[in-house]
N, C-alpha and C positions, 0 to 999 in steps of 0.2 A: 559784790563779787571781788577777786582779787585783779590787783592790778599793778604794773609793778612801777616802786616809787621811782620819780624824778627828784632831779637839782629843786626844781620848783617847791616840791612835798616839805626839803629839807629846810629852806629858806621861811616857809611857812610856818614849821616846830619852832625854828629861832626865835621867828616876829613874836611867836604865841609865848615862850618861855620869861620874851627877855620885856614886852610890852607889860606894865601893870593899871594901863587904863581901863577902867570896870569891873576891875578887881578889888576883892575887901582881904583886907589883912587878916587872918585868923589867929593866927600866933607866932610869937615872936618869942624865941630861946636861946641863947645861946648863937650858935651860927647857923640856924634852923629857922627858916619864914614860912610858915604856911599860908596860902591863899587859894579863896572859893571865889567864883563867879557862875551866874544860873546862864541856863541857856534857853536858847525860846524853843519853845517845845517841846521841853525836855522837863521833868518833876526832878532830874537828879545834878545836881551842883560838880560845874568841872573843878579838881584841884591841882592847884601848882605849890612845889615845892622849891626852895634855895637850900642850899648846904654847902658846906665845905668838909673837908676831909684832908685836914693837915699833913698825913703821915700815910696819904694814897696814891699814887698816881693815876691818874686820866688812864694810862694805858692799863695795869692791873684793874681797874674798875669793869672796863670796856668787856675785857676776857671775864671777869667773873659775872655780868652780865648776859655772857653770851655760854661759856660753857654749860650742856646739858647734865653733863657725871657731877659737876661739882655742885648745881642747882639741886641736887639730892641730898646732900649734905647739910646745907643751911637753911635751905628754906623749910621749916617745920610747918607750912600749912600744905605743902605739895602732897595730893594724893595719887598722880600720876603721870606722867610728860611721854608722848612719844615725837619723834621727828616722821612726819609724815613723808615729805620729800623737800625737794630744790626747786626753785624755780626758774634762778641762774647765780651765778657765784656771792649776788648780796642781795639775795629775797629766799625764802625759805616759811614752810609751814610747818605749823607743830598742834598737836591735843596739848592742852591743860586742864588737869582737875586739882583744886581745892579743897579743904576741909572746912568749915563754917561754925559760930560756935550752936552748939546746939539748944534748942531744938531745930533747927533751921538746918535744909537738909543741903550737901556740898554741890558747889557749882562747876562748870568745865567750860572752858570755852576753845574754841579751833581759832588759831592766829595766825596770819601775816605777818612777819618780820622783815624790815629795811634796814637797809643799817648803811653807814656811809663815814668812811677816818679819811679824812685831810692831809694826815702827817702830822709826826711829833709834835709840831710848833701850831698845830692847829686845834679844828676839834673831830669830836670821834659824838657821832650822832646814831641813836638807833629809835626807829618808831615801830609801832604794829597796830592793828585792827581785825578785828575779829571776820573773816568770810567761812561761808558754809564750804561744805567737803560730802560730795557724794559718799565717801566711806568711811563718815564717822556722822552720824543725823545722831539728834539727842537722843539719848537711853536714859533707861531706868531706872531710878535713883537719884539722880541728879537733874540741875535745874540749867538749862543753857543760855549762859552769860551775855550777853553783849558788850562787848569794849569798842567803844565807836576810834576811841586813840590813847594810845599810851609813848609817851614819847623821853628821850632822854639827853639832853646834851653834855656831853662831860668836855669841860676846857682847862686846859692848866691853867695854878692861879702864878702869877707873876710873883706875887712877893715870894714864894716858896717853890722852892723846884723839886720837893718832894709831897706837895700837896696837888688838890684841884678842886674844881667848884662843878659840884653837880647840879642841874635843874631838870625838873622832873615836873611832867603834865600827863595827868588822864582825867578821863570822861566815858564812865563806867554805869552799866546798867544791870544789875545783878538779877533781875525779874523775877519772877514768883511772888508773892503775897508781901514783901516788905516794905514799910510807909516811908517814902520818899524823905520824909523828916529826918526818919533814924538813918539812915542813910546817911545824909548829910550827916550827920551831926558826929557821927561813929569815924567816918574820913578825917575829922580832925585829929585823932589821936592816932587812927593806922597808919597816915602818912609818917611820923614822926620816927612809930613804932619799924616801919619799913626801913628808914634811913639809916635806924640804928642798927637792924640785923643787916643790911647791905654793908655798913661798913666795917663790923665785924667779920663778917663773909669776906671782906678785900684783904684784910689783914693776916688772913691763915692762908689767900690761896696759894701764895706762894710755897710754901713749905708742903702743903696738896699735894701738887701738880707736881712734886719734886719724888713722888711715893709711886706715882703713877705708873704704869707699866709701857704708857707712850707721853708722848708730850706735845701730839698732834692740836693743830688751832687751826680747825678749819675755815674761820671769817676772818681769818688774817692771810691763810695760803689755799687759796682755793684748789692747789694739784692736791689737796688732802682730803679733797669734799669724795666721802664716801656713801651717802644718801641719794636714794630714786630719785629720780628728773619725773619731774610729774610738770602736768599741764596748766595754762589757766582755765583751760573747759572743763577740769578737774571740779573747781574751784564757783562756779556757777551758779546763781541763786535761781535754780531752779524750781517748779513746782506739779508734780502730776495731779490732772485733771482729767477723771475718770470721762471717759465718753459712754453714753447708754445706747445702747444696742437699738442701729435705728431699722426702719422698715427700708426693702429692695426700692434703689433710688435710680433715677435716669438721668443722665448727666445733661446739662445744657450749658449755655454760652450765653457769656453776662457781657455787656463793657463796662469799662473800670474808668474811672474819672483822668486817668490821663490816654486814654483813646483803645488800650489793647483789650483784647478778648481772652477773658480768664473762663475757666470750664468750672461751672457749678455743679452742685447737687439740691434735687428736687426731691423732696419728699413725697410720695404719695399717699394721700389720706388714706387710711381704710376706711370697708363701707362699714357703715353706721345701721344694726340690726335693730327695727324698730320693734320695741314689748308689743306682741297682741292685746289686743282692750279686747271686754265682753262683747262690741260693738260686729268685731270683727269673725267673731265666731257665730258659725250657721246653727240655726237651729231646728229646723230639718231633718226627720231621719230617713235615712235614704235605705237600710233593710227594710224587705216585707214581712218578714219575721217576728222585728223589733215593733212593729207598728201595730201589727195586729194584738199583740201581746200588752203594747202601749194603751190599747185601743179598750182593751178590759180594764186596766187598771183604771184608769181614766172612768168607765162608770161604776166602776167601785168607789174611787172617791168622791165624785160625784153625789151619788146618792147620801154618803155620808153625810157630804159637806151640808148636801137638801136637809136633812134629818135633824143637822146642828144646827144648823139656821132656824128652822121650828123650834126646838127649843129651848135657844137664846134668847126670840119671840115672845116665848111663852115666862123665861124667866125673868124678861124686861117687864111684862105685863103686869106679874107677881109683887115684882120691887114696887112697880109704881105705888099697887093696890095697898102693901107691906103688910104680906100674906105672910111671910117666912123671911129666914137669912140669907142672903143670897150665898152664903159659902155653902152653907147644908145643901141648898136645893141645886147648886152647878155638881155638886156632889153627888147628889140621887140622880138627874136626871142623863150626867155622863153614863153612872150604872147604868140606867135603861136603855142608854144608846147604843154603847157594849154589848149588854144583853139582848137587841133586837137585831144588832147587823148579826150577833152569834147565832140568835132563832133563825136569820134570813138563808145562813149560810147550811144549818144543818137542817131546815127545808129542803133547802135546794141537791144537798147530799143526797137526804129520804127519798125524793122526787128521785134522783136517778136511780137509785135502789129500786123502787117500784118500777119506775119503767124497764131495768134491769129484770127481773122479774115475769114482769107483764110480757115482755117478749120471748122470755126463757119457755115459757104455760102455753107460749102461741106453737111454740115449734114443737113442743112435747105433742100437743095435741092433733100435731097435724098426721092425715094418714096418707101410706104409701103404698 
């Protein structure tokens, strides 16, 4: 989260700029030092840079570091900068987005800015760090950067009072799919590449800022800071954690390890519908209806089943003897079986027929 820098933070960027113990030399140009050093727990290598800038001032660097209008002008990887707010007259947040070379798609990161000038005969310090921002969360398109520090001390150098000596430290984590290797390995020439568009960038801003329609510096006079006052609650690494919709709870009373009574909530289980088993079901018919009705069926299949069991009997007999094939003969003798409950049933029809009959001849015959 953001936080806003001390004396302490700034004495810190110095030790880190000006110390070169555990640091490796990468290259050595001119008046241009590069140096990597890893860090633990980190796949991506921090770099520091030395330079000079004979024909710059410390103070013209400091503004062309800090102005937003003119950062449009020189920086050709910029693809957007807004000023978010203030936080107090030397802290300040901003969006950045990059371009990247491609296929690799552009990154953005949201920044903290400190920054802290001594006076002419001193130095002029600026650091930042990447914290989140309720009102800017990663979008679409782009990959959201990490800059754990980027920091800059500019000092006049003595032999020259129209030069100074820049030193430049960051520790950057560009994230998405890129191998830590290239990474490294690509820092050794952007650093370079950087120091040379920054000093070009210092050399025109004068004549710039001379076009301009104000000539306002507002981290130099803060009665010109014309940017929101925004919060550090603003600024919060916060994270929402969906909660699931629980069952009606009854609250109770816990104690808590330093003696006070905090008000809990108590879940209460729902009841648990146990499956009926076959076990559980009656088999019992409680109609008089159904029962008597049950009650025929019942010797109807009966007698079948009697009927089939004879002759199963008789075709187990058959097999034994190997009278026939048993498929033929389960064959014919199902027909018979068929055909005899069909004889039993249009008997039984005929039968009421006749007695239908026989009683129709009773009443005809009867005299009145």
């Amino acid at each position: 989260m953001a936080r806003i820098a001390e004396d302490s933070d700034f004495e810190a960027l110095k030790r880190l700029v000006d110390d070169h113990e555990g640091w490796t030399l990468e290259l050595s140009k001119s008046d241009t030092q590069v140096y990597t050093r890893p860090v633990a727990g980190c796949n991506f290598n921090m770099v520091k840079i030395h330079t000079e800038f004979a024909d710059v001032t410390a103070d013209i660097l400091f503004d062309v570091l800090h102005d937003p209008d003119y950062r449009k002008v020189w920086d050709s990887h910029m693809l957007a900068s807004e000023e978010i707010g203030i936080l107090n007259v030397n802290n300040d947040v901003g969006y950045y987005a990059m371009s990247c070379p491609p296929p690799l798609k552009p990154r953005d990161f949201v920044l903290q800015r400190s920054w802290l000038d001594t006076g002419p005969l001193g130095e002029q310090m600026l650091l930042s760090r990447s914290v989140p921002h309720k009102m800017y969360p990663p979008k679409k398109g782009y990959v959201r950067a990490m800059s754990y520090i980027t920091g800059f001390v500019l000092r006049t150098n003595e032999n020259s009072k129209t030069g100074c000596i820049l030193k430049y430290v960051a520790h950057c984590d560009p994230q998405g799919t890129l191998p830590p290797w290239l990474v490294n390995k690509v820092t050794h020439t952007l650093g370079p590449r950087m120091v040379k568009d920054l000093k070009k960038a210092a050399l025109g801003y004068i004549g710039w800022k001379q076009t301009q329609p104000h000539l306002r510096k507002p981290w130099r006079f803060p009665e010109e800071i014309s940017g929101p006052r925004i919060s550090i609650e603003d600024c919060l690494d916060t994270v929402v954690v969906p909660v699931p919709r629980m069952l009606p709870q009854t609250p109770t009373t816990q104690p808590t390890a330093n003696g006070k009574v905090t008000t809990g909530q108590v879940v209460r289980s729902p009841k648990v519908m146990t499956p009926t088993t076959p076990q559980n079901i009656p088999t019992t018919i409680a109609s008089s209806s159904s029962s008597v009705n049950g009650k025929k069926e019942e010797k109807k299949e009966r007698k079948f089943f009697e009927r089939k069991a004879k002759v199963d009997t008789k075709l187990n007999a058959s097999n034994t003897n190997g009278c026939s094939s048993p498929n033929m003969s389960n064959k014919k003798e199902e027909k018979k079986v068929k055909k005899e409950s069909k004889d039993d049933s249009s008997v039984k029809e005929k039968n009421k027929v006749d007695g239908g009959l026989k009683k129709r001849r009773s009443l005809l015959s009867l005299k009145f």
